[in-house]
C-alpha positions in Angstrom: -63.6 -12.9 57.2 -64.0 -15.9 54.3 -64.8 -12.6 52.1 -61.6 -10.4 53.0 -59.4 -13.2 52.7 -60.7 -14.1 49.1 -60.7 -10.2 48.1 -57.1 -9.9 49.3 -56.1 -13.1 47.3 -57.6 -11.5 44.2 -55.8 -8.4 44.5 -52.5 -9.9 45.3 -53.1 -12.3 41.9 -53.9 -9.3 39.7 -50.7 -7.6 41.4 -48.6 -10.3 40.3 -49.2 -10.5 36.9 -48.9 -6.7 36.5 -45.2 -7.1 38.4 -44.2 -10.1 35.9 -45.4 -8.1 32.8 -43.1 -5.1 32.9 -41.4 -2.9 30.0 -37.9 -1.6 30.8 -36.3 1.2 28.5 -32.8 1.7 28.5 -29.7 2.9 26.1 -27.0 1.1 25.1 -23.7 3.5 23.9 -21.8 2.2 20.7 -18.2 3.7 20.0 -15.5 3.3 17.4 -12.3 4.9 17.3 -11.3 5.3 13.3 -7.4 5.8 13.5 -4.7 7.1 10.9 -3.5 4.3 9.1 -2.1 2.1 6.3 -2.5 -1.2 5.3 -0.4 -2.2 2.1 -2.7 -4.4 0.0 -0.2 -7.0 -1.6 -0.4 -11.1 -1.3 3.5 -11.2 -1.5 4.7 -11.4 2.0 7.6 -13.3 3.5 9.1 -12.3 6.9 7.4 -9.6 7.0 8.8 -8.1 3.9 6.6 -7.2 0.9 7.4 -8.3 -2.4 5.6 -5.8 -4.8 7.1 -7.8 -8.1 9.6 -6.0 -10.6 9.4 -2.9 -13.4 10.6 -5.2 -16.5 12.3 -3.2 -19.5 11.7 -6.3 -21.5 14.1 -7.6 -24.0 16.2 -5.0 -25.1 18.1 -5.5 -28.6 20.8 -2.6 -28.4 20.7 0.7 -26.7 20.9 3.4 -29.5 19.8 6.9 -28.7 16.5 6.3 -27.8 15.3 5.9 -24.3 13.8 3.0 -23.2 10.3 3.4 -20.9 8.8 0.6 -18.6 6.1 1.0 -16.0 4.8 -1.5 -13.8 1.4 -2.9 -14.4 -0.5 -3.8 -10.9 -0.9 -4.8 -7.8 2.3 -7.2 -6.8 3.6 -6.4 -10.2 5.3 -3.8 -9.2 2.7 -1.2 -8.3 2.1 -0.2 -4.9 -1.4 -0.8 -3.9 -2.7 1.0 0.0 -5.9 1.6 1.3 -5.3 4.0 4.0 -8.0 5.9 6.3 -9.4 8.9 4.9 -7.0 12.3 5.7 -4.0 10.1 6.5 -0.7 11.5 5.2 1.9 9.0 3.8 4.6 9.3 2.0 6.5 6.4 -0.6 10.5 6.8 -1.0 12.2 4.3 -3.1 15.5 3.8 -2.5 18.5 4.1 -4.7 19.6 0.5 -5.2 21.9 -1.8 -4.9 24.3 -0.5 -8.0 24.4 3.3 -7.8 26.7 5.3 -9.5 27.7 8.7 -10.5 24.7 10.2 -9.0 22.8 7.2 -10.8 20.8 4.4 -10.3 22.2 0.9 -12.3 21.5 -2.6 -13.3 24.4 -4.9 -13.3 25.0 -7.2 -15.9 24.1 -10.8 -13.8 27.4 -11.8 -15.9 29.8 -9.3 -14.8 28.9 -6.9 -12.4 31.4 -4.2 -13.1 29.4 -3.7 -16.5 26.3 -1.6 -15.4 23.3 0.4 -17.7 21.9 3.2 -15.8 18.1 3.7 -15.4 16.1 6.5 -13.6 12.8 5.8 -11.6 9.9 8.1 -11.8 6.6 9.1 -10.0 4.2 10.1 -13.3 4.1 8.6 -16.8 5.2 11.9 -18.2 8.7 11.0 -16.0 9.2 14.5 -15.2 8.9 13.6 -10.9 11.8 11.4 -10.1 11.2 9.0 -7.5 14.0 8.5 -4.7 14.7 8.6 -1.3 14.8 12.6 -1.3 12.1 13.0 -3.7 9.1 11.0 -2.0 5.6 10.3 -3.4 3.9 12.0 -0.6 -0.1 12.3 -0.7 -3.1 12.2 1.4 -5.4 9.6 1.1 -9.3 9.6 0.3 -10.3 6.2 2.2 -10.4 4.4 -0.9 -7.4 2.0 -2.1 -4.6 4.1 -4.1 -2.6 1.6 -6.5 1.1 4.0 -7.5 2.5 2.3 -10.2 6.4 3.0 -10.6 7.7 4.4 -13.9 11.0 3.7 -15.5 13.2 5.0 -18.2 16.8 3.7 -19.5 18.4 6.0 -21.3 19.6 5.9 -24.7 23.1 6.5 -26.1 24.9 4.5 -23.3 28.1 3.2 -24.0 29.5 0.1 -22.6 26.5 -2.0 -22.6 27.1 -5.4 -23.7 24.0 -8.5 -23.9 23.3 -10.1 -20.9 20.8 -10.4 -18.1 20.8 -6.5 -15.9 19.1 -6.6 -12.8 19.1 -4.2 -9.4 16.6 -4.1 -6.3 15.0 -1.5 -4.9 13.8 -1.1 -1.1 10.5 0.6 -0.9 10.0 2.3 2.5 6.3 3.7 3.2 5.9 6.2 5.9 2.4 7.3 7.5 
């Protein structure tokens, strides 16, 4: 009897180590969901506005027949800078400004409003692609950040112009 009660001790020992040193295998499922989106890259935020800086003509000394070019020159300079995920559509309108006229966008002279120097906006350094409300930048992106800069143009052989500070703003409305 001594005997079978020590031979059924042993085998329950021996079971209970193999029940405590077990392997399980198992699978774990791992998901992301990549949407269609923007986010625009610029530090100049207030109220949920974005300030993407200004397209500066510079100091201008008279407005002869040439034409006077600007472009902005980065991010929160006046370029518009998105990353966007890869196949997204957007589209970039800029508006036609505070001092249209005659089918035109214009500065005001800070002085005297009613004085104004038109200027045109563009989408390409050549400024053959007007940029406006009608005439979006639309593009699809890569995944990668974009930076658009804006190009300008006053110009030349306006009539009127007299020295003095010019200024208009802009709204900038991006779709996606």
């Amino acid at each position: 009897m001594k005997v079978c009660k020590l031979f059924a001790g042993v085998v329950f020992f021996f079971t209970s180590l193999s029940v405590q040193a077990a392997t399980v295998n198992g699978t774990l499922g791992v998901t992301a969901v990549v949407g269609s989106g923007c986010t625009v890259d610029n530090n100049n935020v207030t109220a949920g506005v974005v300030d993407f800086g200004s397209l500066n003509f510079g100091n201008i000394t008279s407005i002869g027949s040439q034409n006077v070019d600007a472009q902005t020159s980065g991010n929160g300079s006046g370029s518009i800078a998105m990353t966007c995920s890869g196949g997204t559509s957007f589209s970039i309108s800029l508006d036609n400004g505070q001092h249209f006229a005659g089918g035109t966008r214009a500065m005001a002279n800070a002085g005297n409003a009613s004085i104004l120097m038109t200027y045109s906006l563009y989408q390409n350094a050549a400024r053959t692609l007007p940029w406006t409300n009608a005439s979006p930048l639309a593009t699809t992106a890569s995944g990668a950040t974009d930076t658009f800069h804006v190009y300008g143009r006053i110009p030349g052989g306006q009539a009127g112009v007299t020295s003095g500070t010019y200024n208009d703003t802009v709204q900038v409305v991006i779709s996606w």
